[in-house]
N, C-alpha and C positions, 0 to 999 in steps of 0.2 A: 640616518635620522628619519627617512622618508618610509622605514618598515617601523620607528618607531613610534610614530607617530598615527599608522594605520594601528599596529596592535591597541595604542590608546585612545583611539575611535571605534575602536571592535569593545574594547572592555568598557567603555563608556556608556554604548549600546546594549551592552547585557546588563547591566548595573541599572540604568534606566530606558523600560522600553516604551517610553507613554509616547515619545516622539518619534514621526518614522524620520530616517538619517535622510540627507539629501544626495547621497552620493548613489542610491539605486537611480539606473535606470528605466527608461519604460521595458518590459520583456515583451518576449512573442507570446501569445495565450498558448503557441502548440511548442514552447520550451527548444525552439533551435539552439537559445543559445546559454541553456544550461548543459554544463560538460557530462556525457554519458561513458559508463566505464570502457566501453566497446562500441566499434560501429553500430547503428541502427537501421535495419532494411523495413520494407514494408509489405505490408496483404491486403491489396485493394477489396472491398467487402461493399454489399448494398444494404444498407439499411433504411428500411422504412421511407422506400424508394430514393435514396439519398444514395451517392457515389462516397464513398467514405475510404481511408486507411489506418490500418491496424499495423505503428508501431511494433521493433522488436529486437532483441540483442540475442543471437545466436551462436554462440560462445564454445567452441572446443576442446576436450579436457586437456588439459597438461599434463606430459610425462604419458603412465599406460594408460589408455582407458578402459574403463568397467565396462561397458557394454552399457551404461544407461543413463538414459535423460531424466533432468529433472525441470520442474516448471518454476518460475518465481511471481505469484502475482501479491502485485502488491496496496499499498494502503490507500485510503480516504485523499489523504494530504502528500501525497507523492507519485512517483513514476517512478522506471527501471533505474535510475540514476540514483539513485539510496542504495542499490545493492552493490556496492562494490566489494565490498566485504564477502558476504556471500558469494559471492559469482567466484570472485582468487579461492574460495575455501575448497567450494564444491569441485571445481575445476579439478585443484591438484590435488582432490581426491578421485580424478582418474572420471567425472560426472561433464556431459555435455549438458549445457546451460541455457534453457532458452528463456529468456523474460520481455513476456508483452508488456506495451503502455493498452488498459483495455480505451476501447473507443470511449472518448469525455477529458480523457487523462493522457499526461505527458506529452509525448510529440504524437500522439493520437490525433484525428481532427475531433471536431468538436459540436456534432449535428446535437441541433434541438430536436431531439425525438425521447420517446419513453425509455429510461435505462429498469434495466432489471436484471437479477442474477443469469437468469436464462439465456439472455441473450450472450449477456458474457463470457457464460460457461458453453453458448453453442458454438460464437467468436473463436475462442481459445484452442476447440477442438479442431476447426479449421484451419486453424491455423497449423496444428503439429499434422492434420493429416496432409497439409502441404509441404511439410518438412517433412512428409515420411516415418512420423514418426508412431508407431502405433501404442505405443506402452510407457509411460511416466509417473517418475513420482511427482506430486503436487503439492507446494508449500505455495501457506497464503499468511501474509502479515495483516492482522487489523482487519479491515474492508477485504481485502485479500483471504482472511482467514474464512465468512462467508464464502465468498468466491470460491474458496476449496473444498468446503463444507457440500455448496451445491454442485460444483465438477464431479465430487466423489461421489457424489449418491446419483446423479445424473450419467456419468460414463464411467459404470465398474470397470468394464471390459478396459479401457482402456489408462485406468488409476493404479498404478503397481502397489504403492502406497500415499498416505497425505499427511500431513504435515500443518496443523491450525498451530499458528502462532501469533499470541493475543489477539484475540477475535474481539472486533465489537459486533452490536446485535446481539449479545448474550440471553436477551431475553425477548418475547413478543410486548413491543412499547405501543400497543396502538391501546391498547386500556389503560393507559399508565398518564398519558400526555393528550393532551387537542392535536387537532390535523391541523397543519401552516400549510396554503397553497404553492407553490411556485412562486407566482406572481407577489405574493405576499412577502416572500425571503427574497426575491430579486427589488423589491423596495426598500425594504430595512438595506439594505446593500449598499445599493445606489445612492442614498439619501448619509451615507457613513462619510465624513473627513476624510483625507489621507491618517491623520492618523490615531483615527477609531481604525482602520481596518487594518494598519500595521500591529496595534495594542492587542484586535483580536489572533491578527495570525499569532503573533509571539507568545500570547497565553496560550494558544493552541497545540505549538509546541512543545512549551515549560511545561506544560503538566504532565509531557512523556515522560520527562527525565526529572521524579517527583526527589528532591535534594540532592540532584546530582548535574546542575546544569553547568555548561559548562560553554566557554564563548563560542566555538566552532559550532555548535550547534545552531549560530543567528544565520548561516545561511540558510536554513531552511524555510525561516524566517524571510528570509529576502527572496526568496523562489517563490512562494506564494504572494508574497507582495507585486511583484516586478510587473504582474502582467495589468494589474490595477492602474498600473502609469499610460496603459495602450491604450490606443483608440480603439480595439477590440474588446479592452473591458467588458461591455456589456452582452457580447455574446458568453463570454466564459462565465462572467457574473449567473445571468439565467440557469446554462449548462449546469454550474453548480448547482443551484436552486434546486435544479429538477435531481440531480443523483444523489444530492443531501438529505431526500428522501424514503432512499432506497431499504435506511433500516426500516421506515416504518411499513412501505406499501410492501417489501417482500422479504418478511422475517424466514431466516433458515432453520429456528430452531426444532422444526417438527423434519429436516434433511440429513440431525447426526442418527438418529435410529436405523435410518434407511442404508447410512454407509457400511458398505463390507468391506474395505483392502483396509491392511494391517495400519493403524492408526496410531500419532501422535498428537495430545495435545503439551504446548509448552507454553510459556511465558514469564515474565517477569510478576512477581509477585505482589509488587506496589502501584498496579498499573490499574487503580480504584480500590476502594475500599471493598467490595464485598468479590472484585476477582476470584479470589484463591478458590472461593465455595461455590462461582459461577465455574468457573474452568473446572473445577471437582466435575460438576456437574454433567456438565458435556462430555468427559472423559469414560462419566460411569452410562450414560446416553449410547455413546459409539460402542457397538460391539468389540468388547478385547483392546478397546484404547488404553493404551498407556499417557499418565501424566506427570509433566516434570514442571515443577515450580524454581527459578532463579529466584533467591535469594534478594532484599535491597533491591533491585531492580523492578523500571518501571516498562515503559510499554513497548519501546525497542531495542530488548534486550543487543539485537548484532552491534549495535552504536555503541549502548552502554556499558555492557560486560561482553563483550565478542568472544573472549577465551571460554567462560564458562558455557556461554549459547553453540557456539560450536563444538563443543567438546559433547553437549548429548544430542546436538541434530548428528550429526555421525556415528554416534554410536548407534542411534536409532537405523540410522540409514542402513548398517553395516553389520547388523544382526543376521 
């Protein structure tokens, strides 16, 4: 009675999101206690005189392994903990797996300092040259997908291949939109209901998976809510602010001409309306990129269609 009862509180919730449920409660801003698919170690880092750590899942292949690493970074609205799918795929194809939380994100901490591609993709390197690891392939989802854009054109030497899968940033927006400060978007913030900011998260979700939501999908929903309950709110609130900026103050799109290791762009095809001829775009940008469009699918293809999304990251890999 008491599982039927949750599944009818879970479908109640996706059926109407305008309320946040009462049954979250407050989270850690640095996600202790959202479940990660693997241990998580750490890379102490100083940033912008700040003692900081860099999150991370170091993962082993199963069965033989290939001889290579790949990188997982990932989206706007997540951490390493979305990739599960991934990580069991790549693995037991024989691939050691490493995936940061970058500093701002997941069990990252969380310094108010200026976020920028650069840093992230300097972060990242340091990171694999403390694993040893000199040579990677590079997949980035969404914000991720940036993030691989500028690794690949920032460290050829060390990008075996990359891997953009649905990238936002697809165009330079600073002629397009007004400049919002900081301060400005941590007010609109602050000054939000509980549940204005549940309604925001959960559209922010829905529209990844455009007629294909599905209930398990509210906890992601609940992971970006959870920390709004904390007395830390207000530092993750700003932190936000500041990296929610990042498409505009550091657009990549003048970094896919620059990339040289053997290129894929992928994504789901419903993932905006003018996707298909932005991702074209990029595709025909990168030197010798190859592009693959899913089908009905929106913006996380691994969630949504995982059979067909890994069925051409491998093959791409395995060329």
């Amino acid at each position: 009675m008491r599982i039927l009862l949750l599944c009818l509180a879970t479908a109640l919730h996706a059926q109407d999101p305008a309320t946040a449920p009462k049954d979250v409660k407050p989270g850690s801003i640095t996600y202790e206690d959202v479940p990660y698919p693997y241990p998580v170690q750490y890379l102490p880092l100083t940033l912008y005189g700040q003692d900081v750590r860099m999150a991370y899942m170091d993962v082993p292949p199963a069965g033989q392994p290939n001889g290579r690493t790949i990188v997982l970074f990932h989206g706007m609205n997540f951490g390493g903990f979305y990739f599960e799918g991934p990580i069991e795929t790549l693995r037991n194809a024989g691939f050691r797996v490493v995936v940061p939380d970058q500093i701002g994100f997941g069990r990252s901490s969380k310094p108010i300092i200026p976020y920028n591609f650069h840093d992230m993709a300097a972060n990242s390197r340091k990171l694999l040259q403390s694993l040893g690891i000199s040579k990677a392939v590079i997949f980035g989802h969404s914000m991720g997908g940036m993030l691989a854009a500028r690794f690949a054109s920032s460290y050829p030497d060390v990008t075996e291949r990359v891997v953009i899968n649905n990238p936002i940033g697809l165009t330079d927006v600073r002629w397009d939109r007004p400049w919002r400060t900081a301060d400005e978007a941590y007010k609109a913030t602050m000054q939000q209901t509980h549940d204005q900011q549940w309604r925001a998260f959960y559209a922010n979700i829905q529209r990844y998976f455009p007629g294909a939501w599905k209930p398990e999908y509210e906890k992601y929903v609940r992971i970006l809510y959870a920390p709004t309950l904390s007395g830390d709110w207000p530092r993750l609130a700003m932190v936000r602010a500041i990296y929610q900026q990042i498409t505009y103050l550091d657009p990549v799109v003048y970094d896919w001409a620059h990339i040289r290791s053997k290129a894929l762009v992928i994504g789901g095809e419903m993932d905006g309306e003018n996707f298909p001829a932005l991702a074209r775009h990029i595709a025909e940008t990168i030197p010798g990129a190859e592009l693959v469009l899913i089908p009905k699918v929106g913006h996380v293809p691994h969630l949504q269609a995982p059979d067909a999304f890994y069925r051409e990251l491998l093959k791409f890999l395995n060329q």
